[in-house]
C-alpha positions as CSV (number, residue, x, y, z in Angstrom):
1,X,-6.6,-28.9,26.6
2,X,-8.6,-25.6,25.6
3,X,-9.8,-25.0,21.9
4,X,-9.8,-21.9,20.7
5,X,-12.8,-20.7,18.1
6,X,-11.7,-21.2,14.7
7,X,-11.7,-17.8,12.1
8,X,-13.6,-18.2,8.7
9,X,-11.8,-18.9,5.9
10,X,-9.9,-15.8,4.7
11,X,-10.8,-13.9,7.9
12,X,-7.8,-11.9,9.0
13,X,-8.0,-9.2,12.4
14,X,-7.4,-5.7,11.4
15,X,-4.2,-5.7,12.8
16,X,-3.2,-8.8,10.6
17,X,-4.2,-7.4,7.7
18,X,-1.5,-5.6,5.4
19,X,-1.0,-1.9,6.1
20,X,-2.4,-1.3,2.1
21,X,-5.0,-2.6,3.0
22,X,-6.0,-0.1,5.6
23,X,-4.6,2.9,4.1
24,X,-6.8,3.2,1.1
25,X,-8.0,6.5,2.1
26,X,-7.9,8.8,-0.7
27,X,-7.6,8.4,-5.0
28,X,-4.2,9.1,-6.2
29,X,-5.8,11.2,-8.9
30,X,-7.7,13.0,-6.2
31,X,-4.7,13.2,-4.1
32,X,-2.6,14.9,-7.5
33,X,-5.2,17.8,-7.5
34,X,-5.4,18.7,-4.2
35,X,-1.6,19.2,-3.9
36,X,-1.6,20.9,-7.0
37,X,-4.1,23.4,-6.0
38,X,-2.1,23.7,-2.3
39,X,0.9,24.6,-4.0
40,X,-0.2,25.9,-7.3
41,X,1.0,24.3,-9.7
42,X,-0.4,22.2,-12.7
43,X,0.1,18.1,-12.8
44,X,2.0,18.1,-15.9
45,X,4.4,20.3,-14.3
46,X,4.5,18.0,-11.0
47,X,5.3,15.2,-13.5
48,X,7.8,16.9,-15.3
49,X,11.6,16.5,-14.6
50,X,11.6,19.8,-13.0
51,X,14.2,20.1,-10.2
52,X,13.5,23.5,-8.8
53,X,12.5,23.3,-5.7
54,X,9.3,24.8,-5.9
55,X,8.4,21.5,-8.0
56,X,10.3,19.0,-6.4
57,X,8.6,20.2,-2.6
58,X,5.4,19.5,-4.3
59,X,6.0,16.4,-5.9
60,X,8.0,14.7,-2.9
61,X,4.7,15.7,-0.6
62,X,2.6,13.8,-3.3
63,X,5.1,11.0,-2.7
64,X,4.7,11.0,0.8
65,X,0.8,11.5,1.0
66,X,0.9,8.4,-2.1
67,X,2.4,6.1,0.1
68,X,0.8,7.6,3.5
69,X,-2.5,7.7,2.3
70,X,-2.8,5.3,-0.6
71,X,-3.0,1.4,-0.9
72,X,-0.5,2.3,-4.1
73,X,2.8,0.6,-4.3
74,X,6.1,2.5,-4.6
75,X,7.1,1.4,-8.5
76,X,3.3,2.1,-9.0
77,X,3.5,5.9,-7.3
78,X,6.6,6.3,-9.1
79,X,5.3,5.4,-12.7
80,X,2.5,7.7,-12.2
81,X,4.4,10.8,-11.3
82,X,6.7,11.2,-14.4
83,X,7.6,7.5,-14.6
84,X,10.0,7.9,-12.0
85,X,11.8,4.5,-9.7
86,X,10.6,3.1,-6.9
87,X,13.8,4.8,-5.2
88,X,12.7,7.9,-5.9
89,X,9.4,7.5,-4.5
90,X,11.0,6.4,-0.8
91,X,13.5,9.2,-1.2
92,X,10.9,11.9,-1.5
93,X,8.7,10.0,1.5
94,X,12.2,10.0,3.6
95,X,12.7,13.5,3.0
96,X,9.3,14.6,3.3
97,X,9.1,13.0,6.7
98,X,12.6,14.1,7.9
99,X,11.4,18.0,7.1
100,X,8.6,17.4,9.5
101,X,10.6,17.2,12.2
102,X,12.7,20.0,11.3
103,X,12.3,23.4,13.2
104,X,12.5,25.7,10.6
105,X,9.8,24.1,7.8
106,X,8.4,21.3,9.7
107,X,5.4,23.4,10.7
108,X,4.8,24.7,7.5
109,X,5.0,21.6,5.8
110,X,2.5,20.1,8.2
111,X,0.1,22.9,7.9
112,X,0.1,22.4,3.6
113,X,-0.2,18.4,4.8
114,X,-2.8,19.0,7.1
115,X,-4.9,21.4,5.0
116,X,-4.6,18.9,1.8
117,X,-5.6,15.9,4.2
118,X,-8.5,18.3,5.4
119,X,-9.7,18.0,1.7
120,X,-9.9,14.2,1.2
121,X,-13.4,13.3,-0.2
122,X,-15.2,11.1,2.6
123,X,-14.1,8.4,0.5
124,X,-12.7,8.3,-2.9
125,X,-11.7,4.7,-3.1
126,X,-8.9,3.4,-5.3
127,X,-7.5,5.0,-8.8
């Protein structure tokens, strides 16, 4: 019979933890700004019930980056950007990540991704 080494209490591998937990990367108020000042536009505006698109492409990459980038939960993301449902949070992540793929504003979209992500503070920590 071979025995295996026992963890510490509380001790889970990396790859055990939740995904949360490892994606704390940036502040969501830090993460607000900088796609505010990619796409030019003001928070209250990104929170507002604006449906143009020029808005809603903003607000649905926040929602993407939120839950990419964040250790934020959905209801959580959606209550801070115009108290909006959890729903509404995974719609904009869903559409976000379907447009990258897409030939016409896939690479555009991932350049304004890429050039936000560029931005992140070398650690904000939670907000």
């Amino acid at each position: 019979m071979s025995t295996q080494p026992m963890l510490p209490f509380g001790y889970l591998p990396t790859q055990w933890s939740s995904p949360a937990a490892r994606k704390n990367i940036v502040a969501f108020n830090v993460l607000t700004q900088l796609v505010c000042d990619e796409f030019g536009i003001k928070p209250e505006i990104l929170k507002s019930g604006n449906r143009a698109r020029a808005i809603a492409r903003p607000r649905q990459v926040l929602m993407y980056l939120a839950r990419e980038d964040t250790a934020r939960s959905l209801p959580w993301i959606g209550a801070h950007i115009g108290s909006r449902d959890h729903t509404t949070v995974l719609h904009g992540w869903k559409k976000i990540t379907d447009l990258l793929g897409d030939e016409k504003d896939g690479p555009r979209l991932l350049e304004a991704i890429s050039k936000i992500r560029s931005n992140y503070p070398p650690h904000s920590g939670p907000s």
